[in-house]
C-alpha positions in Angstrom: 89.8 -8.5 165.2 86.8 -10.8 164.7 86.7 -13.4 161.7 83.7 -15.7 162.9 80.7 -14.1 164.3 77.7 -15.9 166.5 74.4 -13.9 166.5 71.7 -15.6 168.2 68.1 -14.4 167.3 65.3 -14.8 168.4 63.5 -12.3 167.0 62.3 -10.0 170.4 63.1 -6.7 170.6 66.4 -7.5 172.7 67.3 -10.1 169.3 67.2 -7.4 167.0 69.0 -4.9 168.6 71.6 -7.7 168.8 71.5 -8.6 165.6 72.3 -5.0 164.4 75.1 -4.8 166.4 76.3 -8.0 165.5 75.8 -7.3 162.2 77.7 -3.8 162.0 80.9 -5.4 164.4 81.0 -7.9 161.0 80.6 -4.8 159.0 83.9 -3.2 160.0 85.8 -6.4 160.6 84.6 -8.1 157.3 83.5 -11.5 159.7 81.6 -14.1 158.2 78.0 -14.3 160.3 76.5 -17.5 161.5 72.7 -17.1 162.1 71.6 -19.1 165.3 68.1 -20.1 166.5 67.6 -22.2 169.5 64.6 -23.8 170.4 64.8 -25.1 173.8 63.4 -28.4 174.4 64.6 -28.8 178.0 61.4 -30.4 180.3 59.8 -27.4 182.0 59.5 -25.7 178.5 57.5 -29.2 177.6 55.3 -28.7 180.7 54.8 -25.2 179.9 53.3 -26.4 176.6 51.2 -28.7 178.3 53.0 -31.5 177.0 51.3 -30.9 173.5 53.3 -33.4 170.9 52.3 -30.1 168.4 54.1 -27.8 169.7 57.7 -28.1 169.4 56.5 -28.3 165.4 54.8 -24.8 165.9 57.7 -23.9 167.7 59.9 -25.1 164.5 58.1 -23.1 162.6 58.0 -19.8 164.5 61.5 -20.1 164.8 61.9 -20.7 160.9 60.1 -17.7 160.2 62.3 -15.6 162.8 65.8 -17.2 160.5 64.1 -16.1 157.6 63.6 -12.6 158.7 67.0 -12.3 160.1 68.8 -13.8 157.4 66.9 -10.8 155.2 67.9 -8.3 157.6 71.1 -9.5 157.2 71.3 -9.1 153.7 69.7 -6.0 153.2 73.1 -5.1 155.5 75.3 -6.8 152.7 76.0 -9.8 154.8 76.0 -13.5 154.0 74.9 -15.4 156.7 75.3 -19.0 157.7 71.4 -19.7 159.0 71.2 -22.3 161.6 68.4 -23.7 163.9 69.4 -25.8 166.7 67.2 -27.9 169.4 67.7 -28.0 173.2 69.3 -26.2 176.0 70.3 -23.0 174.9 73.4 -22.0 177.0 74.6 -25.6 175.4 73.8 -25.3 172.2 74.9 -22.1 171.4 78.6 -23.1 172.9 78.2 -26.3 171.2 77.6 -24.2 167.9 80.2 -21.4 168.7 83.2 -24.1 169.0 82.2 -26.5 165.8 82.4 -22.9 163.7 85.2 -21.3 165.2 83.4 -18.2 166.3 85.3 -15.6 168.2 82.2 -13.4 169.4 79.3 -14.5 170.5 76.5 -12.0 170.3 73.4 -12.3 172.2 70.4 -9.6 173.3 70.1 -8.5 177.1 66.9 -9.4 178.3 66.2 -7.5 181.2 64.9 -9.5 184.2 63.6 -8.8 187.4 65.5 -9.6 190.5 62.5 -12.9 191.5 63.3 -14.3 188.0 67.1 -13.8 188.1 67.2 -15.1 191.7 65.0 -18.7 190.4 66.6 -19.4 187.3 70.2 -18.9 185.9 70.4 -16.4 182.6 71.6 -17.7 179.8 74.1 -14.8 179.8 75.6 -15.9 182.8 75.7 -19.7 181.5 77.0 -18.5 178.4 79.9 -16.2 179.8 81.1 -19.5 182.3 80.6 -21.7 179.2 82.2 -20.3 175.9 85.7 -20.0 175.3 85.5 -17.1 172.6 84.1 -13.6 173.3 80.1 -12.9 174.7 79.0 -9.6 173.5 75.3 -8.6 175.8 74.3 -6.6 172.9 72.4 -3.3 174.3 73.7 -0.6 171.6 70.8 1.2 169.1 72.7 0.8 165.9 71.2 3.5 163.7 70.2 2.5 159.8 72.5 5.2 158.9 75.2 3.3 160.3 74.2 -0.2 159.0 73.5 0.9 155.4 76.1 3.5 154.5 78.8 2.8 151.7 82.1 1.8 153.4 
């Protein structure tokens, strides 16, 4: 069903729980995973940092340490993923990335918003589901460890 498989992380509670999902769809289909990180670097994150020329670095490196951990989640699952860190919009990059690989799902976490932030700014759920042209999974589903480490 799925050969190519987008999971974007970013390592919050809602990232996990897509990552396990993602990772036990690839499981049963026997998908190859691609790993994505997006560090946005659109202006109003760069005024929210003050403008500090440090902080997309910091940022880098958060985000390097949230790959690393998902890429080990990932193989503790018997997974190989692809590990990729991307700057910029994030509805853009990750349709960028899901077309140069192929994917056919896209699997991102559900971050619950209230109805004041939904009504100000666009989700990237929304942008993504208008932008992709594969499958946009809004991952929600507790996969248990039972199901994720199990032979077969």
């Amino acid at each position: 069903m799925y050969t190519k498989i987008l999971l974007c992380y970013d390592g919050s509670r809602e990232g996990r729980l897509a990552l396990r999902e993602g990772a036990r769809l690839a499981q049963i289909t026997g998908a190859r995973v691609i790993l994505l990180a997006v560090v946005e670097t659109g202006a109003g994150n760069a005024l929210a940092q003050g403008a500090d020329v440090g902080a997309l670095a910091i940022q880098q490196a958060d985000f390097g340490g949230i790959l690393d951990e998902g890429h080990q989640r990932l193989s503790a699952m018997g997974l190989a993923p692809e590990v990729r860190m991307e700057f910029g919009d994030p509805v853009a990059k990750i349709a960028s990335v899901a077309t140069e690989t192929g994917a056919d799902l896209v699997v991102v976490g559900h971050h619950r918003q209230g109805l004041w932030t939904r009504w100000m700014s666009r989700s990237v759920a929304a942008g993504l589901a208008d932008a992709l042209g594969c499958s946009l999974l809004l991952a929600q589903k507790v996969v248990e460890d039972s199901d994720l480490f199990r032979d077969g």
